[in-house]
C-alpha positions in Angstrom: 120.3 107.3 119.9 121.0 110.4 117.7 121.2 113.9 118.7 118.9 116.1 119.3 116.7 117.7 116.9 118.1 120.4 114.3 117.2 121.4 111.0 119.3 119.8 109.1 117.5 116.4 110.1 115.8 114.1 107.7 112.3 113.4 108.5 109.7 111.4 107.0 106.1 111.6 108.1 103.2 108.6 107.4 98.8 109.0 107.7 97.4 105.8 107.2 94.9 106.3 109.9 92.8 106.7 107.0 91.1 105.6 103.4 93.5 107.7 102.0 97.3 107.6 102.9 100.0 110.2 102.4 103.6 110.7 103.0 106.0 113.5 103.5 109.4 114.2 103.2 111.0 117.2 105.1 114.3 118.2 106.7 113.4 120.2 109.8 110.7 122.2 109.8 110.5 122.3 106.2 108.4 119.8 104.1 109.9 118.8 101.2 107.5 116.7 99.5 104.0 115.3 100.1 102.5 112.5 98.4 98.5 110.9 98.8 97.9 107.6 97.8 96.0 106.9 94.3 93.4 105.2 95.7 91.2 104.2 99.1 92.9 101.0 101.1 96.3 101.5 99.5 98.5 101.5 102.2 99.9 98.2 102.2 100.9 98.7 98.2 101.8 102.4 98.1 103.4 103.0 101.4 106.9 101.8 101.3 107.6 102.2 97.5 106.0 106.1 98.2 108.6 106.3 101.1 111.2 105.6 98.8 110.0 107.5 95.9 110.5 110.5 97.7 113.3 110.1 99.9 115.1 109.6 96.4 113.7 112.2 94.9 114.6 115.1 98.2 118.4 113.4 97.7 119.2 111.3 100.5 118.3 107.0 100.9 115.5 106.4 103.4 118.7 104.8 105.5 119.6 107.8 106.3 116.3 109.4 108.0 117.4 111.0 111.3 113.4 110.4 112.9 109.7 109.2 112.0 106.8 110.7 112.5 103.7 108.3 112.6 100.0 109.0 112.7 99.0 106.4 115.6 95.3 106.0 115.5 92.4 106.2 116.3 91.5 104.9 112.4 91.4 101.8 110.6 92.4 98.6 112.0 94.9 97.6 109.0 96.0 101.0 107.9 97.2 101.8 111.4 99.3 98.7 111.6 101.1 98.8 108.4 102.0 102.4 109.2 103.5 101.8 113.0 104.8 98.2 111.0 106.8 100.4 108.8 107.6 103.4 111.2 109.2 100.8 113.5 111.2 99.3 110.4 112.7 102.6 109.5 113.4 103.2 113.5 115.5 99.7 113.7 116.8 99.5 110.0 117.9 103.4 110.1 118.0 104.2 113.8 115.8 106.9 113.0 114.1 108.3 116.5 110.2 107.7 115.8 107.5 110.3 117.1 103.5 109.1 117.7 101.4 111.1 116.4 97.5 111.3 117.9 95.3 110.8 115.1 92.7 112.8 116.3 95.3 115.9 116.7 96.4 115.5 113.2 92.5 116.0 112.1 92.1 118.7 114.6 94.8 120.9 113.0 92.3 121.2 109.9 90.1 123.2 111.6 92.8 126.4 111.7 92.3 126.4 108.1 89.0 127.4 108.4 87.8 130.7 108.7 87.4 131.8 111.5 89.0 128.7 113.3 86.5 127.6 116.0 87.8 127.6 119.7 86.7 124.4 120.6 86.3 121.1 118.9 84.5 118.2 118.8 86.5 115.3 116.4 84.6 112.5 115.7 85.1 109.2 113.8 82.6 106.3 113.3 82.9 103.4 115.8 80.1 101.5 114.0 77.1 100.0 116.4 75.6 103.4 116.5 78.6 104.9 118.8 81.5 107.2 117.8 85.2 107.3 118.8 86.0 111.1 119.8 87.7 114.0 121.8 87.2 117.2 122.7 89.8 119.7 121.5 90.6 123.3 123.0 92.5 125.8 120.6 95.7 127.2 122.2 97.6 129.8 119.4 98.3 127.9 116.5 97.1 124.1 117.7 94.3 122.3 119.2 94.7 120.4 122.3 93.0 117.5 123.6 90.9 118.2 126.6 91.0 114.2 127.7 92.2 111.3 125.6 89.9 109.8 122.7 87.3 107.6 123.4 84.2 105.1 122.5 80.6 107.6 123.5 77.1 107.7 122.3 76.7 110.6 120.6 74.5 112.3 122.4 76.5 111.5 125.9 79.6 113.0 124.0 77.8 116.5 122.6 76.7 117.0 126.5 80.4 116.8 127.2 81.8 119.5 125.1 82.7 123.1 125.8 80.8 125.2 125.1 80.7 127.1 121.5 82.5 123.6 120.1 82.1 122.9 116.4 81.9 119.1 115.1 84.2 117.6 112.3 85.3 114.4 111.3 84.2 111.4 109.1 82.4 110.1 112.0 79.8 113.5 111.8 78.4 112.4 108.4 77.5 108.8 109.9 75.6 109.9 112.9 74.2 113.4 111.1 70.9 112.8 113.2 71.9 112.4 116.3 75.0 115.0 116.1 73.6 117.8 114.1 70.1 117.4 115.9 72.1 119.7 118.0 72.5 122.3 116.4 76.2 122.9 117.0 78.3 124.0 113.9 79.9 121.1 111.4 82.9 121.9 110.1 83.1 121.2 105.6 84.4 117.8 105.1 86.7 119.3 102.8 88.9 119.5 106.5 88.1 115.7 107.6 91.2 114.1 106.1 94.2 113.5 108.4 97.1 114.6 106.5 100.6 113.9 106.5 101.9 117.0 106.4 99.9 117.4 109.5 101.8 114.7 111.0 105.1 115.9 110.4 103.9 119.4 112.2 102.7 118.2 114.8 105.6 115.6 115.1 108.1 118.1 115.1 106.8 119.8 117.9 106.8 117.0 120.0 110.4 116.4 118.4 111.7 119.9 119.4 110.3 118.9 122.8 112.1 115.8 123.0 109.0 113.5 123.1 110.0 110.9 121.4 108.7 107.3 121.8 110.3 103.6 122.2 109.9 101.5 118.8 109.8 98.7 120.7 106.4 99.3 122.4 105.1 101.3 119.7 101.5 100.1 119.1 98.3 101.8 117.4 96.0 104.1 119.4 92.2 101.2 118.5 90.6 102.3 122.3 88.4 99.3 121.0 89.3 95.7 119.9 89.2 94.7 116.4 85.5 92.7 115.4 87.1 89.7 114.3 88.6 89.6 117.6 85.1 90.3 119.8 83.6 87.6 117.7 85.8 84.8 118.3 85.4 85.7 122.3 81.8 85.3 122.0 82.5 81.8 120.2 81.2 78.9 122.2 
């Protein structure tokens, strides 16, 4: 294993939790470059030759990236493997140290850029079949925690269950706008909705500085609910 973290340490961070990927490039705490992906669904094409792009372009080979940060879900199905897929390459190919990043944290951290930042936080994406994946986040100085870990509610059951004053964001509040803002609790802009890389790589750090790293080896995505295809063949006769 390498040392411990500095900040002379190459980092690379990776979103493909969502439509929209991005990367970024930092050393430390300070983020060199970030890039989005052209287009929705491009993770598979853009990710690695985006990895590259900018390694090369901050001076160093992505062979020689001290850790990884990776946005781990909840999201979609295929993003979130090709991003652990490729996290888990650069942790055996470089013997980079690899951080996982809750998803729902990394949209979370949107909310501090609005003004005022609420104190509590309802983060919700669309789970499809009229139900949402979600948590409940608490602000604590400059970052939201999770009150539990994310999982599949109705929407109604998971409004009850937030503290009070919360404020709703998320892709998931524009599918379920009846039921959610029925309740006439506060929706962030969607402007904030997009899990960001650079996001990533903050909130990676801080777990890095902690020394919370994770095994490559059983590094799988955060889906709290099996993929459709899979469901469907169960139910096969």
């Amino acid at each position: 294993m390498k040392p411990s973290v500095s900040s002379s340490r190459w980092i690379v961070a990776l979103e493909t939790s969502g439509g929209i990927g991005s990367v970024a490039v930092a050393r430390g705490d300070d983020v060199l470059a970030v890039q989005q992906f052209t287009a929705d669904q491009r993770h598979a094409v853009e990710l690695l030759p985006t990895v590259q792009r900018l390694c090369h372009d901050a001076g160093f080979a992505p062979g020689q990236l001290d850790e990884v940060y990776v946005s781990t879900g909840p999201g979609s199905f295929t993003g979130l493997r090709i991003g652990i897929t490729v996290a888990r390459t650069i942790a055996w190919s470089a013997g980079a140290l690899v951080v996982a990043v809750p998803t729902l944290n990394v949209i979370a951290q949107n909310a501090l850029d609005h003004d005022p930042p609420p104190d509590a936080l309802g983060v919700v994406l669309d789970a499809k079949r009229g139900r949402i994946f979600a948590a409940a986040m608490v602000k604590h100085g400059d970052a939201y925690r999770r009150v539990d870990k994310p999982r599949e509610w109705e929407p109604d059951a998971f409004i009850r269950s937030l503290p009070a004053g919360s404020a709703l964001m998320g892709e998931g509040v524009a599918y379920h706008q009846k039921a959610l803002q029925a309740t006439g609790l506060p929706v962030l802009p969607a402007s904030l909705n997009r899990p960001r890389a650079e996001t990533v790589h903050r909130i990676g750090h801080r777990l890095a500085l902690a020394g919370q790293y994770d095994d490559p080896r059983t590094l799988v995505p955060v889906y709290i609910r099996r993929p459709e295809a899979e469901e469907v063949w169960d139910r096969r006769p």
